[in-house]
TIFIZA-31799 format. One line per field, with one value per residue (C-alpha): x, y, z; residue in one letter. Coordinates in nm, 3 decimals. Layout:
! residues N
c1: (X ...)
c2: (Y ...)
c3: (Z ...)
r: (A ...)
//
This chain:
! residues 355
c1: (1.528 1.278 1.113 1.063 1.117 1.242 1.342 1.626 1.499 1.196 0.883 0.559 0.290 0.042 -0.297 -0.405 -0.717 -0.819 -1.142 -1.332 -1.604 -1.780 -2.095 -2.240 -1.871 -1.974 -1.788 -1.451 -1.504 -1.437 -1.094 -1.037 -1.106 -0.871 -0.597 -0.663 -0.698 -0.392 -0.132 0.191 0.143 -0.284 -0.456 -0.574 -0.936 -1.079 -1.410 -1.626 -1.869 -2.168 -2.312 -2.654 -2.596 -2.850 -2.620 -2.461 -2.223 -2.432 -2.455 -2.072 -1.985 -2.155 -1.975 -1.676 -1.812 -1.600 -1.330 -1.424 -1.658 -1.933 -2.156 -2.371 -2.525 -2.885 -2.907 -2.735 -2.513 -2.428 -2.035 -1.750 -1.643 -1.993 -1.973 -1.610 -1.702 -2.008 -1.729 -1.484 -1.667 -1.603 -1.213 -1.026 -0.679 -0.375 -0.311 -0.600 -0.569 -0.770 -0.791 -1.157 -1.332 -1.214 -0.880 -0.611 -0.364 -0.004 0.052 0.340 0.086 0.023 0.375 0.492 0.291 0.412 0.757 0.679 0.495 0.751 1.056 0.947 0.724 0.611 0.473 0.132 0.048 0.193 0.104 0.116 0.254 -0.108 -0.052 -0.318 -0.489 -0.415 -0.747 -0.670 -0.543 -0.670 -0.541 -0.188 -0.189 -0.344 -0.056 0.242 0.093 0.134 0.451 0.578 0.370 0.489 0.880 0.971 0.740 0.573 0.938 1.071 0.772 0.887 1.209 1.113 0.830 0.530 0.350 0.117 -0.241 -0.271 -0.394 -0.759 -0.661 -0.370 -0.293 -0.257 -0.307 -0.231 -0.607 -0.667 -0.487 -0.718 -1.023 -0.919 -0.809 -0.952 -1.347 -1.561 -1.642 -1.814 -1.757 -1.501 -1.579 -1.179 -1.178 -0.813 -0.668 -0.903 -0.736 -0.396 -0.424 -0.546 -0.294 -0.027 -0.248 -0.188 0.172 0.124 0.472 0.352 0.582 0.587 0.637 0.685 0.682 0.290 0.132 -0.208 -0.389 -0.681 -0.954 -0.940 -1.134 -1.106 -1.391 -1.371 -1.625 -1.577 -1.229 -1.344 -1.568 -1.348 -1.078 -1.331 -1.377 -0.956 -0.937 -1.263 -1.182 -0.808 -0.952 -1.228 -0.951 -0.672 -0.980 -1.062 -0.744 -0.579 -0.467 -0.194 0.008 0.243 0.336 0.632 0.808 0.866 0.481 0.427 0.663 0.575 0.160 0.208 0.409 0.192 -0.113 0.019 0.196 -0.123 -0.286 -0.028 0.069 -0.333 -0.378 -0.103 -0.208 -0.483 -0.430 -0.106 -0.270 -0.544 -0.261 0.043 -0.058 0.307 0.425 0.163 0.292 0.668 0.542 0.321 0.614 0.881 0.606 0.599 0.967 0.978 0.677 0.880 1.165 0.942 0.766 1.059 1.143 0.821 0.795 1.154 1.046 0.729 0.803 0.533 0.588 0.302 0.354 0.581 0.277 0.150 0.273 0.060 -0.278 -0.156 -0.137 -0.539 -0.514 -0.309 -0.542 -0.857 -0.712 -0.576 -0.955 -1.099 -0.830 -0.941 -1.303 -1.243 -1.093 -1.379 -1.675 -1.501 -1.247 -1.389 -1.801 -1.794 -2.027 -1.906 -1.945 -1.998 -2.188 -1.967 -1.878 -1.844 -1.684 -1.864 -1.640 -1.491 -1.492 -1.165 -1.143 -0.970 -0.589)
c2: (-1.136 -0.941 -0.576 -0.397 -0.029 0.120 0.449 0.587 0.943 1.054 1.137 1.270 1.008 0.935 0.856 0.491 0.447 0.040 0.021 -0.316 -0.427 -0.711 -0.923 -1.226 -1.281 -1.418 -1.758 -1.511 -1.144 -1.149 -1.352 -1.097 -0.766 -0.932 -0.932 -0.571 -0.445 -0.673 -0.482 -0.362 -0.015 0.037 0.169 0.507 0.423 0.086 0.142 -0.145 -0.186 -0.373 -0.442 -0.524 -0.856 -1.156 -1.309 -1.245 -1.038 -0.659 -0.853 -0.910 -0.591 -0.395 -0.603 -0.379 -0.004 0.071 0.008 -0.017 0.258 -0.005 0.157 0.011 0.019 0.145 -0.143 -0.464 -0.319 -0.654 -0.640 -0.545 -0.222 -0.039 -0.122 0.068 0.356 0.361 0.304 0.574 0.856 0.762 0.762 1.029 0.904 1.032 0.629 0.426 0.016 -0.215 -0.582 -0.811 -0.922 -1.279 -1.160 -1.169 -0.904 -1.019 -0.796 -0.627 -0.486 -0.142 -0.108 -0.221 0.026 0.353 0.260 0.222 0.536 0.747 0.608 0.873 1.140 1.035 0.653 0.657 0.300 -0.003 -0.385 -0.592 -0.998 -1.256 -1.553 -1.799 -1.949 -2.371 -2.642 -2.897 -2.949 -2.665 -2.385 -2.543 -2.487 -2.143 -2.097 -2.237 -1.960 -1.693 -1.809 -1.809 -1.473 -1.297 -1.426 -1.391 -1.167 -0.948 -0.846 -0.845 -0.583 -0.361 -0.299 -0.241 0.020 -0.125 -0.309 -0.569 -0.544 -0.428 -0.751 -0.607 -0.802 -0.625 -0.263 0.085 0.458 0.784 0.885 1.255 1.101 0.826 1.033 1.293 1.029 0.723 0.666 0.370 0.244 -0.085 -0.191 -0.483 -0.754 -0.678 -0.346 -0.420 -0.450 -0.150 0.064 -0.031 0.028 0.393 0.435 0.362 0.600 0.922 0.796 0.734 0.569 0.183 -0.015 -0.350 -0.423 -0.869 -0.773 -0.632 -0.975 -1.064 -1.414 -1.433 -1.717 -1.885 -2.110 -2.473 -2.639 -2.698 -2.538 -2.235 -2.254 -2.247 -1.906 -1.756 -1.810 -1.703 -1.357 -1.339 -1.372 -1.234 -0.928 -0.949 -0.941 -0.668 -0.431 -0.492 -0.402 -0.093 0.051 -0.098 0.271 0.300 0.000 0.123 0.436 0.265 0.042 -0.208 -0.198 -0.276 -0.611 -0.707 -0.724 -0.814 -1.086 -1.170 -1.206 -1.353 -1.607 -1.724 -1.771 -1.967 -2.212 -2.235 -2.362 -2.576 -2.686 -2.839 -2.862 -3.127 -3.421 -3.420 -3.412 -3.599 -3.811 -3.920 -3.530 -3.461 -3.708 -3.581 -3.225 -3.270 -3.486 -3.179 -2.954 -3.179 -3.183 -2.768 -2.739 -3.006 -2.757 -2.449 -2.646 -2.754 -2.379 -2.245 -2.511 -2.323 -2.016 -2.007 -2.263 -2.481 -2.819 -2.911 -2.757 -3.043 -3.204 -2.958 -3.028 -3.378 -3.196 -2.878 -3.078 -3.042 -2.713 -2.632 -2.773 -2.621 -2.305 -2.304 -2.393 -2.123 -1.821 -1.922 -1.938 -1.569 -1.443 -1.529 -1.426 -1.096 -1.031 -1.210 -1.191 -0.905 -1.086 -0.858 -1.032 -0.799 -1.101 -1.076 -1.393 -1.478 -1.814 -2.022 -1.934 -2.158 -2.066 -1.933 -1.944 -1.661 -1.675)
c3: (-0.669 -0.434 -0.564 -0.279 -0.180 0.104 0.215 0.454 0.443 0.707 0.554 0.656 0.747 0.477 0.569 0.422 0.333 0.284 0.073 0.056 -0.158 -0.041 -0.112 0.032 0.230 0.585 0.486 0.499 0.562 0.984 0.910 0.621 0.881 1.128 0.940 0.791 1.148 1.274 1.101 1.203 1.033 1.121 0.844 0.910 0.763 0.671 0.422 0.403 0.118 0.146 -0.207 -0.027 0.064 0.125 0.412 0.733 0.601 0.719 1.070 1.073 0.949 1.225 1.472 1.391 1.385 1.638 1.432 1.050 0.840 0.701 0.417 0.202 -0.141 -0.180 -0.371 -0.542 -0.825 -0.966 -0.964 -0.782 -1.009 -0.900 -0.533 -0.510 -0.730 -0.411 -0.185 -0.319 -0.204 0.159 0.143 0.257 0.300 0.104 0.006 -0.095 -0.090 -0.254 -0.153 -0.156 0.107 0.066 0.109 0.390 0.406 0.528 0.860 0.712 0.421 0.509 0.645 0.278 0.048 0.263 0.237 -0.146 -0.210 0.092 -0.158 -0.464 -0.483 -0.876 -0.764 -0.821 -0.802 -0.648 -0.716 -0.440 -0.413 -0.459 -0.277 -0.273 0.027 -0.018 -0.027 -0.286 -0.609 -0.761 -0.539 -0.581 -0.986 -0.897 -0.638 -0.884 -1.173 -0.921 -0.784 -1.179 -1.260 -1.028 -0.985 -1.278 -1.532 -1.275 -1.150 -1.564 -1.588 -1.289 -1.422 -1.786 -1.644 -1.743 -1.505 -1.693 -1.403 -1.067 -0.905 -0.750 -0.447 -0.373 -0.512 -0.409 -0.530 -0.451 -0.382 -0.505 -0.859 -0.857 -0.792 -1.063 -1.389 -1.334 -1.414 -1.354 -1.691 -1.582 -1.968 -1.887 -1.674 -1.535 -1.363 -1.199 -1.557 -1.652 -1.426 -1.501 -1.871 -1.800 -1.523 -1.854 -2.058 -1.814 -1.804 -1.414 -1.236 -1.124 -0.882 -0.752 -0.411 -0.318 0.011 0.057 -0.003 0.021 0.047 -0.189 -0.202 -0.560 -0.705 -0.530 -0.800 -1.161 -1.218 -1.034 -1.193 -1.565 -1.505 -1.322 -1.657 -1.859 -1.669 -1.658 -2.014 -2.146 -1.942 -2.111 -2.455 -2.372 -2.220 -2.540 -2.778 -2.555 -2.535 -2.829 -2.930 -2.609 -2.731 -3.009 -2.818 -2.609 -2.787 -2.477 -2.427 -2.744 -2.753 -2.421 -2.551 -2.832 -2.734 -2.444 -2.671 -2.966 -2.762 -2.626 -2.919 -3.085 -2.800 -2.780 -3.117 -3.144 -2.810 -2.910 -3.278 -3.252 -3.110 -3.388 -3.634 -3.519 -3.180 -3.098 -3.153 -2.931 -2.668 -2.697 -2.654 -2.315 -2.180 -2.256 -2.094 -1.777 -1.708 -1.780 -1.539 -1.284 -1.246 -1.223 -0.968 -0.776 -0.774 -0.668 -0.396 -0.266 -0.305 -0.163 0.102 -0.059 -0.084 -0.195 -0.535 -0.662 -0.709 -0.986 -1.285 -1.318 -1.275 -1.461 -1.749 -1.737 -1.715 -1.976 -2.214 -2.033 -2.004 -2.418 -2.520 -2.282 -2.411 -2.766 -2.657 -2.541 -2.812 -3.071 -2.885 -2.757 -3.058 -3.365 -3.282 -3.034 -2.800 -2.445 -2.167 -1.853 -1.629 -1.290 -1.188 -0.792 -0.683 -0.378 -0.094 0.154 0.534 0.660 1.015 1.254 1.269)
r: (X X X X X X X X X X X X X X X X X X X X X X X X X X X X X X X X X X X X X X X X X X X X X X X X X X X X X X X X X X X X X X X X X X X X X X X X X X X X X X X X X X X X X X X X X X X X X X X X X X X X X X X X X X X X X X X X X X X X X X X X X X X X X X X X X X X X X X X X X X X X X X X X X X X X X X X X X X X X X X X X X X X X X X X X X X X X X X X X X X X X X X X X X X X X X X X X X X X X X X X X X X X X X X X X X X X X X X X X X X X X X X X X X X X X X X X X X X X X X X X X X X X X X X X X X X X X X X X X X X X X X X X X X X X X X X X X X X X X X X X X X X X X X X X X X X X X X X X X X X X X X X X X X X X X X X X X X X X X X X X X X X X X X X X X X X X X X X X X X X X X X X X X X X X X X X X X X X X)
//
């Protein structure tokens, strides 16, 4: 099943803003204008922000004042939150869209969020479809847990009303309400989540449109990988404890977090707790685990017309245990010890050439 929105009735033209943070990106930020700029609805303003890069990226960004409004910080803020709350003073559109500048929007983007936000009046917020950009092994477990994410619980969340994040790579807002109830706290190391949670606070409408997708550049190093799960799921646990007080006021928010979190911390411990206790148990469980992740594979490989992700469920098997000891990690120093971690982690990026 696809979420999308569309709309038979005319409507007046909104004005889309597209608002970019960006920081040491020459490896990806020219392929990542093109694609902004190549779009079959233009964006009425594109807003670059230049967190005072060491790079190319300034030289590659004036390149395109003709066409693109390139500002910059007075000086490094440190993290991606800061550089768009610099950033948000120079849009002016009726629609603002957030993507990164390691990002390529699908040319169909723009065209996507005005049909979503011409459809009804009370949308204040639409989620976008993350797809992500394939180099090895890595990218295709990445790819399968979007392909899964979004499918199935993404589109489970747009039709109970409560939209879990708005993925910071590709979202949308209404910009005077945006302006007027959402602050830049810089106190979670997940501003995308951030926003969403005080989005549910105000009571705001959030859709999900499949069809505005966006390619994003993840992680194609262990390394890399394992801080950029920390940040997910530190940020996860900083934003629960911060606005803890919003989840028992809906009842299906309040089952779908609690069952969110408390699933993860249960399959995490047994995770890792069965093969110290019971080796063969352990064995029977990963090998029921493989042939669930097989068919979700075999799906996602369909659906996303990805072959490559059969492969995944051998190396996700890593993963899973990686990612168990990491959401556990997480919850003790943020939840347990209250050690906040508000370091912003940036991946090495990988050149992407011009389409």
């Amino acid at each position: 099943m696809t979420v999308a929105i569309s709309s038979t009735q005319p409507q007046p033209k909104l004005k889309i803003s597209l608002l970019v943070p960006c920081y040491n990106e020459e490896k990806s930020i020219e392929a990542s204008i093109h694609s902004c700029l190549n779009q079959t609805r233009a964006f009425d303003q594109l807003v670059y922000v230049d967190d005072s890069s060491k790079d190319k990226t300034p030289q590659i960004l004036a390149r395109y004042a003709d066409r693109i409004e390139h500002v910059t910080t007075p000086k490094n803020t440190g993290n991606k939150s800061s550089a768009q709350e610099y950033g948000l003073a120079f849009v002016t559109g009726d629609i603002m869209v957030t993507t990164d500048g390691d990002t390529l929007l699908d040319p169909h983007f723009a065209e996507e969020i005005e049909k979503s936000f011409n459809a009804n009046s009370d949308i204040v917020a639409v989620a976008g479809y993350v797809r992500s950009l394939s180099y090895n092994w890595l990218t295709l477990c990445r790819a399968f847990e979007y392909a899964i994410g979004q499918n199935i619980h993404k589109v489970a969340q747009h039709y109970m009303d409560y939209i879990y994040v708005m993925p910071g790579a590709a979202s949308a807002f209404r910009t005077n309400i945006f302006k007027n109830n959402i602050t830049f706290d810089h106190d979670t190391i997940t501003e995308d989540l951030d926003f969403t949670y005080k989005l549910h606070r105000k009571k705001f409408k959030i859709v999900y449109n499949q069809r505005a997708i966006s390619w994003t550049q993840d992680p194609a190093t262990l390394p890399g990988y394992i801080n950029q799960m920390r940040r997910w799921f530190g940020g996860g646990w900083q934003n629960l404890l911060k606005h803890y007080s919003i989840i028992p006021t809906t009842p299906m928010r309040a089952f779908e977090l609690s069952l969110m979190y408390a699933e993860g911390l249960i399959f995490s411990t047994l995770l890792l707790l069965i093969p110290i206790l019971n080796w063969w148990l352990a064995c029977t469980v990963l090998l029921s685990y493989f042939c669930v992740a097989f068919l979700f594979a075999a799906w996602a490989a369909w659906k996303e017309r990805r072959p490559g992700l059969l492969i995944v469920p051998i190396p996700y098997m890593l993963l899973i245990y990686i990612n168990a000891y990491i959401y556990l990690e997480q919850f003790v120093k943020e939840i347990i010890l209250r050690r906040k971690n508000l370091i912003w982690f940036k991946p090495d990026r990988i050149h992407i050439p011009l389409q």
